[in-house]
N, C-alpha and C positions, 0 to 999 in steps of 0.2 A: 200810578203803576197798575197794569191790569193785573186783574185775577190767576194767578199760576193754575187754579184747577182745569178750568176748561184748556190749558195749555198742555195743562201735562195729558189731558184725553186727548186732543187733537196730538202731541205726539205719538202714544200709542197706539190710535187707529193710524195713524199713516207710516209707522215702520215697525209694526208688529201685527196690529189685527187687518192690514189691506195685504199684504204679504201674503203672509200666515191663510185669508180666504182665498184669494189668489192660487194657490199652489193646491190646496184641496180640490177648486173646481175645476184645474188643469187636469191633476188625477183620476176626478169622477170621466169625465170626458176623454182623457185620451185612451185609444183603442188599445187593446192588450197584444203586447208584443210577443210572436213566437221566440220561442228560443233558438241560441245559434244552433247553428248546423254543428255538427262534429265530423273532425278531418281528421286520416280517413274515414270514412264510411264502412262502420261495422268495426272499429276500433274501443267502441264502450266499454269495458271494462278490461282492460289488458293492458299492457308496455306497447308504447309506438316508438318506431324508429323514424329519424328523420327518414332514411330511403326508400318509406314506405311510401311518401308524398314528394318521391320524385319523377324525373322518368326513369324507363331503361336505360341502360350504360350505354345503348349504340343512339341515343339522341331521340329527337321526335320523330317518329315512322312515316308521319305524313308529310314531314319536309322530306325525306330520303325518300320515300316514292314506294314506300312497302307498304302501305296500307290499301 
């Protein structure tokens, strides 16, 4: 029967500590992400309604030919 020590280290390093480095050196490396945008714009601290992020009641202006 082999030695369980060196078993049970080789379990640890390959589904705890190769993970576990793994996932730190993704973090260190990956670029920092802006934050989302907020809709609508200039909605920060107030109650939005949905029809604020829609269009006007008469449709889009530049299919109807008013713009």
């Amino acid at each position: 029967m082999k030695n369980p020590v060196p078993i049970g280290v080789g379990y640890l390093a390959q589904y705890i500590v190769k993970p576990l480095l793994g996932f730190c050196i993704a973090k260190v490396l990956a670029p920092a992400r802006a934050p989302a945008p907020r809709w609508p714009p200039g909605a920060a601290g107030r109650r939005v309604a949905i029809s604020d992020a829609l269009p006007p009641a008469g449709g889009c202006a530049l299919l109807a030919g008013r713009a």
